[in-house]
C-alpha positions as CSV (number, residue, x, y, z in Angstrom):
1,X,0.0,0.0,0.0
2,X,1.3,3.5,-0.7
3,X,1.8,5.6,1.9
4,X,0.3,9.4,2.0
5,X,2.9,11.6,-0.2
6,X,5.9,9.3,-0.3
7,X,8.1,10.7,-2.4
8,X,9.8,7.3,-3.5
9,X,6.4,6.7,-4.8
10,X,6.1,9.5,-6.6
11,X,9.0,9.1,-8.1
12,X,8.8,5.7,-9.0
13,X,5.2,6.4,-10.7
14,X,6.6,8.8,-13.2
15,X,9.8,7.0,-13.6
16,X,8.3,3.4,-14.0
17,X,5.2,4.9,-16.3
18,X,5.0,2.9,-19.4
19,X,2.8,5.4,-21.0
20,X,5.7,8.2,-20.3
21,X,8.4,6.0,-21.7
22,X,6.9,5.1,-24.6
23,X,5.0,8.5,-25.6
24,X,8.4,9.9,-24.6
25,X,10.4,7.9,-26.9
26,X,7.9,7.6,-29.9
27,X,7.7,11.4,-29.9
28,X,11.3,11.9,-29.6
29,X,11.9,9.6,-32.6
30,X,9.2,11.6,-34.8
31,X,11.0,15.3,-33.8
32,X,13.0,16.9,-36.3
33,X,14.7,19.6,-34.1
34,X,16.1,18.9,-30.9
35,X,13.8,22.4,-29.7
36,X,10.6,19.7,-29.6
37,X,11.8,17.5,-26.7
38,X,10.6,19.4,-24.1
39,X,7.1,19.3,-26.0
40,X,7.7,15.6,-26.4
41,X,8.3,15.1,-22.6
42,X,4.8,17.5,-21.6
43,X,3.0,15.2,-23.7
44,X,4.3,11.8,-22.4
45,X,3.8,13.7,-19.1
46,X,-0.1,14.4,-19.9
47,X,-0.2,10.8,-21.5
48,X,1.1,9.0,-18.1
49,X,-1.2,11.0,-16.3
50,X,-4.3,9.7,-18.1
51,X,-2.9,6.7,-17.7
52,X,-2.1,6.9,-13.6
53,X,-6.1,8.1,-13.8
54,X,-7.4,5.7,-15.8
55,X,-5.3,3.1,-13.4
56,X,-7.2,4.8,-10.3
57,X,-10.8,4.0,-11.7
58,X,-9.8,0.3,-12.3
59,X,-8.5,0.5,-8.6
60,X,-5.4,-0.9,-9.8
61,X,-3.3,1.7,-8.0
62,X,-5.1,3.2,-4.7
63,X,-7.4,6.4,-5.1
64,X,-6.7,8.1,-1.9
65,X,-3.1,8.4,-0.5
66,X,-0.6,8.9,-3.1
67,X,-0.5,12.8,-2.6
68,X,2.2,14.8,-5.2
69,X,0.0,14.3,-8.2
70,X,1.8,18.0,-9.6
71,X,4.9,16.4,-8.2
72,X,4.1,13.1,-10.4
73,X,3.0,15.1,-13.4
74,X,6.6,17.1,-13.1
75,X,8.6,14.8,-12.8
76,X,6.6,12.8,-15.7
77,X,7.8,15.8,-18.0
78,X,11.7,15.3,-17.0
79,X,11.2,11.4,-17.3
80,X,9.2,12.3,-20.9
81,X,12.2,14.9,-22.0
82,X,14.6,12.3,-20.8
83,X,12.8,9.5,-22.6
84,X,12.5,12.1,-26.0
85,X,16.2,12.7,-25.9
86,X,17.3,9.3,-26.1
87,X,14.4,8.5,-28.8
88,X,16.1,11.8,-30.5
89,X,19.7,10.7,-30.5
90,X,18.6,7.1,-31.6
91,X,17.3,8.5,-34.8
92,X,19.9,10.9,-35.5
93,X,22.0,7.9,-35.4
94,X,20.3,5.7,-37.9
């Protein structure tokens, strides 16, 4: 069970977010200026956050005691940026 505004939990949430990696990386593939991955890394934020919602209404992660959901959606964009850079740098490669 998660404790009331742990901050390991937050941080594990928006590191460990599949729908952050992979939004992250996808849309850091598709950018054509290295100016886009911070854009790339607010939109895998919003897209982990629907996710981390939509994981609440299932009750597969606990409603009520996470606390730091701005703290989760921040660190979601440096995780997203992160995640956008790599996809970036892999495709500048190829």
């Amino acid at each position: 069970m998660l404790q009331p505004f742990d901050p390991l939990s937050v941080l594990l949430i928006a590191a460990l977010n599949p729908a952050v990696i992979i939004v992250g990386y996808l849309l850091g593939r598709a950018a054509t200026q290295w100016q886009k991955i911070p854009i790339a890394g607010f939109a895998a934020s919003i897209a982990g956050a629907g996710l981390v919602w939509l994981a609440t209404f299932l009750k597969i992660l606990p409603a009520a005691g996470i606390g730091g959901e701005g703290g989760t959606f921040v660190l979601g964009v440096v995780f997203g940026s992160l995640w956008a850079a790599i996809g970036y740098r892999m495709r500048r490669q190829a």
